[in-house]
Every structure is written in C-alpha cells, then in structure tokens.
Backbone bond lengths (Angstrom), bond angles and torsions (degrees), N, CA, C in turn:
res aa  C-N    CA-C-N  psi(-1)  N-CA   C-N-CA  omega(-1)  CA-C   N-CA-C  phi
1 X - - - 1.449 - - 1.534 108.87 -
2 X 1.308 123.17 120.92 1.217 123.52 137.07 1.737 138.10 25.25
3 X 1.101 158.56 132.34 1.160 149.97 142.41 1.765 120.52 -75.62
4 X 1.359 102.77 -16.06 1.372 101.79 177.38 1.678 112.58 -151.39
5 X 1.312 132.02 160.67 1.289 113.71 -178.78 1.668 120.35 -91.58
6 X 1.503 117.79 19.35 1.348 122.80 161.01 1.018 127.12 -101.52
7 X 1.627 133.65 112.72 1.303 136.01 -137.73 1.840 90.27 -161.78
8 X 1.550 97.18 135.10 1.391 112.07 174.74 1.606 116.68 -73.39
9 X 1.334 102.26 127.31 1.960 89.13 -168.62 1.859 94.07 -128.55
10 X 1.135 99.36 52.88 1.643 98.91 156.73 1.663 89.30 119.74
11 X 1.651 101.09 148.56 1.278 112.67 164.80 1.497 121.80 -89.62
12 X 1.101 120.33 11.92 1.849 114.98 157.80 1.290 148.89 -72.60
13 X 1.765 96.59 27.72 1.465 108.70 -159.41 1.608 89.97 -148.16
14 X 1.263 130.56 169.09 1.381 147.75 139.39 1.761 115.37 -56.38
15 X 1.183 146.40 139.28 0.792 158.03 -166.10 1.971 109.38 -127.29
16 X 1.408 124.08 111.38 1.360 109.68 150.51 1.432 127.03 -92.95
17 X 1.310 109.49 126.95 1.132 101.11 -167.86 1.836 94.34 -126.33
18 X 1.843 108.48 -173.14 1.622 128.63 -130.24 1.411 82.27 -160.85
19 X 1.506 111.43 96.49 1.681 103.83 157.36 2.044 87.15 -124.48
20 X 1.836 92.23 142.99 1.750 111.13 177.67 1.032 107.19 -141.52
21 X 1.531 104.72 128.08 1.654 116.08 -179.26 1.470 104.13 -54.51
22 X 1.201 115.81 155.13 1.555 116.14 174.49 1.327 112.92 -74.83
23 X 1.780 107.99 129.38 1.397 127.11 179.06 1.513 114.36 61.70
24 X 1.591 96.08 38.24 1.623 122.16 176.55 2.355 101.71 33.17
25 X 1.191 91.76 63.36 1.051 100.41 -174.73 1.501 107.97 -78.27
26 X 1.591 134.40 138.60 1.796 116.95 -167.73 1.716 89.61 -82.27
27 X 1.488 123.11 79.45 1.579 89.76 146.32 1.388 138.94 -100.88
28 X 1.138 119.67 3.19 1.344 138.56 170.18 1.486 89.26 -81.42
29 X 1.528 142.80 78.61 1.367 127.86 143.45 1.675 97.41 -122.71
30 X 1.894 128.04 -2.58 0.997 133.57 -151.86 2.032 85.96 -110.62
31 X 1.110 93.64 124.45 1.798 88.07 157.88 1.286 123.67 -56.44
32 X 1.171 120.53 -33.37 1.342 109.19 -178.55 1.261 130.55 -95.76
33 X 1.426 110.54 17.80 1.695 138.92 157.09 1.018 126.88 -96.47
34 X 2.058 122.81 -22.50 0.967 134.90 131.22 1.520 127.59 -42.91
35 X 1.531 118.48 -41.83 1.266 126.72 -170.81 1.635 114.30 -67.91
36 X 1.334 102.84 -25.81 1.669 124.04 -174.56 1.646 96.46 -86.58
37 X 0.922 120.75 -8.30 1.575 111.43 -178.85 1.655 101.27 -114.21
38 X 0.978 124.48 8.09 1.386 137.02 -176.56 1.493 122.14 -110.21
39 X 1.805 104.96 -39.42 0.965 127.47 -170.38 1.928 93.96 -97.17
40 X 0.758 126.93 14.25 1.759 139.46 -171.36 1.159 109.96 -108.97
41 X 1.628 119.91 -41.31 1.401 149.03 -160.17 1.726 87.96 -103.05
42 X 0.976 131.98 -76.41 1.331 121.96 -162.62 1.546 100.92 -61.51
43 X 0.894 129.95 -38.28 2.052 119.04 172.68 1.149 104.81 -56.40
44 X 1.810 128.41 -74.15 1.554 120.52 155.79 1.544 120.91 0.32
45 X 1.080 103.39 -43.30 1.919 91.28 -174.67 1.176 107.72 -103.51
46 X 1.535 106.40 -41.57 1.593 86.43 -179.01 1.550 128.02 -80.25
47 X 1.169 100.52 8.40 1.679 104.83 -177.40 1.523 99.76 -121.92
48 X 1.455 127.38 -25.75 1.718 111.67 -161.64 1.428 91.83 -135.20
49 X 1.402 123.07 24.85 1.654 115.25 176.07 1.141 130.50 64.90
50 X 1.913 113.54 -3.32 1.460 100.80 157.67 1.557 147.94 -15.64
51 X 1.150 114.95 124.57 1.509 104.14 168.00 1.964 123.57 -116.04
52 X 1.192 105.29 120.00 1.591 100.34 -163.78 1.401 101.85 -100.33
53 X 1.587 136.52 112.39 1.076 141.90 -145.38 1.734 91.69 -116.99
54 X 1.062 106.55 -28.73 1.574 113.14 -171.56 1.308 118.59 -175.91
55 X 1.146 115.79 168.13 1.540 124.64 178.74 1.738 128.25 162.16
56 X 1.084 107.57 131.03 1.469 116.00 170.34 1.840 122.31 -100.66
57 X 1.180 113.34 123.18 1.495 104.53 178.90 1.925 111.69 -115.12
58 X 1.135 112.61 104.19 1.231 128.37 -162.88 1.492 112.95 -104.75
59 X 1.187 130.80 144.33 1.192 141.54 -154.38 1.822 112.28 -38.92
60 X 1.292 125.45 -32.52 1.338 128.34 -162.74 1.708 98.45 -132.24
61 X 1.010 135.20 -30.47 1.694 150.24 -163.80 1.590 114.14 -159.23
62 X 1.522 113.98 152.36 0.877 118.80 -156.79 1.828 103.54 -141.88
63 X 1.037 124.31 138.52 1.702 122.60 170.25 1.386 105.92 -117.20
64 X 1.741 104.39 168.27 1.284 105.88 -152.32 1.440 92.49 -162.02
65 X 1.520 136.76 147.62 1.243 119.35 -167.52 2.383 82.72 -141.29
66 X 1.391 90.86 104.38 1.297 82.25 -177.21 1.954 119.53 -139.47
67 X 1.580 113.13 -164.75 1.533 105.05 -174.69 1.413 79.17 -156.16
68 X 1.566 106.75 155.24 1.640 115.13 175.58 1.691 86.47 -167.15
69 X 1.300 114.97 153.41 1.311 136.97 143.31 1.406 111.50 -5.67
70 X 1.576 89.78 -83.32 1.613 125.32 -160.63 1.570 95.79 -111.65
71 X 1.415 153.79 50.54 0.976 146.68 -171.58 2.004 123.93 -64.26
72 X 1.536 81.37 -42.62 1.968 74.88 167.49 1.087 119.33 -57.90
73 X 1.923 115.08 -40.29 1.247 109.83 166.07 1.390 143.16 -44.39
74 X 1.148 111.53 -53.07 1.325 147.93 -164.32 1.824 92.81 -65.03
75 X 1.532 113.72 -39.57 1.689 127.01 -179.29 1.536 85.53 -60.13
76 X 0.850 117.37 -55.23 1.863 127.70 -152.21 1.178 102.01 -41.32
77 X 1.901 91.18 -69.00 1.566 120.08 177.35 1.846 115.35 -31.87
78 X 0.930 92.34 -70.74 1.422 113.58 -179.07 1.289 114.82 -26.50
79 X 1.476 102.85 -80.96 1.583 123.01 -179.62 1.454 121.61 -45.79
80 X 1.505 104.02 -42.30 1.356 103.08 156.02 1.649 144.77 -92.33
81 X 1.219 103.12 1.46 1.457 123.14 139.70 1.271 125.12 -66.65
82 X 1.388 134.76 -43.07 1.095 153.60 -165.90 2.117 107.02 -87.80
83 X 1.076 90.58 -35.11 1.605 91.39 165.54 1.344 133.76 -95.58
84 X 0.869 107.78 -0.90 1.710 135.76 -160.87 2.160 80.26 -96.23
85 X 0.823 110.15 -80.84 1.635 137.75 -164.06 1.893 91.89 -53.48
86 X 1.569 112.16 -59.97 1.329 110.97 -167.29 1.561 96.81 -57.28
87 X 1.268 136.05 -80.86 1.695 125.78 148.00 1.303 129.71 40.98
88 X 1.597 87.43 -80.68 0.981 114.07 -176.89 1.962 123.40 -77.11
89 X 1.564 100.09 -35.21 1.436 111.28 163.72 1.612 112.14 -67.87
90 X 1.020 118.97 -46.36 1.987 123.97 -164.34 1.633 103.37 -66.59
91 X 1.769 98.67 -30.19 1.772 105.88 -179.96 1.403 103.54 -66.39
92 X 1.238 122.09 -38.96 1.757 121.07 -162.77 1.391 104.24 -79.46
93 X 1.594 104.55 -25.04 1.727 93.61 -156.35 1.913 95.95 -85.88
94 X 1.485 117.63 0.84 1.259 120.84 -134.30 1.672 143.24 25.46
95 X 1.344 90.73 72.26 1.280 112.94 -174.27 1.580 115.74 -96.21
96 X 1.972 103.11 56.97 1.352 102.52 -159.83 2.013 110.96 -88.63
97 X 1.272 84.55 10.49 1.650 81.87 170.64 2.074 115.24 -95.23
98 X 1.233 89.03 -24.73 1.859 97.87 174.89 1.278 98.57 -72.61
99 X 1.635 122.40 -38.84 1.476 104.02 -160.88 1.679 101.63 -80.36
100 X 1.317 111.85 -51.68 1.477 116.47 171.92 1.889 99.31 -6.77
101 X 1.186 80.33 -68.00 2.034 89.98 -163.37 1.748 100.98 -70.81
102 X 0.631 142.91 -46.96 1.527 142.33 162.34 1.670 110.29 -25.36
103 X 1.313 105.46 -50.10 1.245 123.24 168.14 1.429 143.92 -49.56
104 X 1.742 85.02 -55.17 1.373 112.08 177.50 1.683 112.19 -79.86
105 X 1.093 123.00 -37.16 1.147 126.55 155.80 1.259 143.12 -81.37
106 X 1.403 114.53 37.53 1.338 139.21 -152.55 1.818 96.54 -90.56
107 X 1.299 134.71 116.79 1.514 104.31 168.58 1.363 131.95 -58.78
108 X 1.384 113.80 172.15 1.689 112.14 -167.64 1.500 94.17 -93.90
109 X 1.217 138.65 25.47 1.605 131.63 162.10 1.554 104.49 -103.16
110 X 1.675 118.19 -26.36 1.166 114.13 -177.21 2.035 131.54 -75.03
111 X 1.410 89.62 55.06 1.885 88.38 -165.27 1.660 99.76 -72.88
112 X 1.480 145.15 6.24 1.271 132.66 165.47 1.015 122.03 -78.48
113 X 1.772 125.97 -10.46 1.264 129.85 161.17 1.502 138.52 -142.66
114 X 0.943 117.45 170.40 1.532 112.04 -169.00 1.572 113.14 -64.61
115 X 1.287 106.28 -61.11 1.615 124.17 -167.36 1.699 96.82 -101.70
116 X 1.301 106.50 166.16 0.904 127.83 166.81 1.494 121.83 -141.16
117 X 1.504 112.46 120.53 1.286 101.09 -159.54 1.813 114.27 -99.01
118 X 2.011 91.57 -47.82 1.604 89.87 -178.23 1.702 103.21 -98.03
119 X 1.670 89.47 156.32 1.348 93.42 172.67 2.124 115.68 -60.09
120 X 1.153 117.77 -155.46 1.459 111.54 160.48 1.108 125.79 -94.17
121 X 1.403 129.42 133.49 1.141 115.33 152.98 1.589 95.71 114.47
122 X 1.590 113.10 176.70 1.697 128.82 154.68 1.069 140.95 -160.64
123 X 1.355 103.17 34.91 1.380 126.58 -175.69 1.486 122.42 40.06
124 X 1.322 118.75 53.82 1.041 105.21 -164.89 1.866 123.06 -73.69
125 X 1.249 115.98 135.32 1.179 109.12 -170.75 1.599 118.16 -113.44
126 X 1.095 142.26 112.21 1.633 138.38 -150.21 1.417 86.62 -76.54
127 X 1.356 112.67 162.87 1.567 134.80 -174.51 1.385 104.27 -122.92
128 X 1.262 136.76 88.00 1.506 139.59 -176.51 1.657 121.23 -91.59
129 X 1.733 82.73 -41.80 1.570 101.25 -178.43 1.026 95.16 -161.37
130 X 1.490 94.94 170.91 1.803 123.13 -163.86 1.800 110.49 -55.95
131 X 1.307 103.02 -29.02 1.377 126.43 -167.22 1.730 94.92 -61.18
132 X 1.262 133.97 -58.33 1.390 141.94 156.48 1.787 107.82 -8.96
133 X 1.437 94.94 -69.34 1.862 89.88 -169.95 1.283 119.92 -76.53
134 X 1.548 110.13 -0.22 1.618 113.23 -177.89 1.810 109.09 -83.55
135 X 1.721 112.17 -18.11 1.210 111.49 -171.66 1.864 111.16 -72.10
C-alpha cells in the first residue's frame, strides 16, 4: 500500500504536480535556488523528454503542470538533483541559518543525509479533463 493517495497511473496524460521544501522553508527567495530548479527542468527535457507545460515557483513550493515518458522517475530524478545543488548553493552563499533548519528538520528515516530539503512526495494529480484545473 501506498504512503499517500496520489499515485502516478500512466504516462498518457499531463500530470500537476506539488513539490515543498520541508517545513515550507523560504528557500526559493534566492535566484540562485531558483536557478537550480530551472537548470533541473531544462536537463529533464533535453535528456529524458520532459515536457514543462507550466509552472509557478514560489517562495517555499513550487507547481508544475507536466508529461514525461518516465515521469515518476524523472520526479525522483529531479528532487534529488535539485537537493544535492540547493545544498550545495545555500553552503556557498552562507546560508547557515536555512541549513541549520534543513537539518534540524531532517526526518528520522533519513540517516543517508545530512539535510533534508523536500518534503515527501508531489502530489501528483493526472490531467484527464478540463475539470482537473478548475479544482
């Protein structure tokens, strides 16, 4: 069973999906944490056929209205591309009060890494019909 009831059920559709930093933390207020979520998305397509139909990236979480091949994958990919780099950006800029909390709020299943950046999961929601974007 599941951990949550949003679950990818085939790639023949558009997908909106819900990725949130853990404990809606603001790190997306820095461009160049934006740039890592941009630069994640443009490899995605040009290497695994992503398609980015839309999206908003907002101070703590971000939506995304998309289609891929392999799209759960491609989430996988991402997120852990995307945290690896943010990490790695917040360390340079010394951004040792975000990481502190990244840290501190790390879950207790996560012992392979220090920080923890996204929450779980991304709600992914299939796009069938119009009825989808009105919710």
């Amino acid at each position: 069973m599941t951990r949550t009831r949003y679950r990818f059920l085939g790639n023949d559709a558009p997908y909106f999906l819900t990725m949130t930093i853990n404990q809606w933390l603001p790190v997306f207020t820095r461009p160049a944490t934006v740039d890592v979520v941009l630069d994640g998305w443009r490899h995605l397509q040009t290497h695994h056929g992503l398609q980015l139909h839309g999206y908003v990236i907002l101070e703590n979480h971000l939506h995304l209205i998309a289609r891929a091949p392999e799209l759960d994958r491609d989430v996988q990919r991402f997120k852990s591309f995307a945290a690896k780099r943010i990490i790695e950006t917040l360390e340079t800029a010394g951004a040792d009060r975000l990481l502190k909390m990244l840290r501190l709020f790390k879950g207790e299943g996560k012992i392979e890494s220090t920080y923890q950046v996204w929450e779980e999961g991304s709600h992914p929601q299939r796009i069938e019909h119009e009825d989808v974007m009105r919710q």
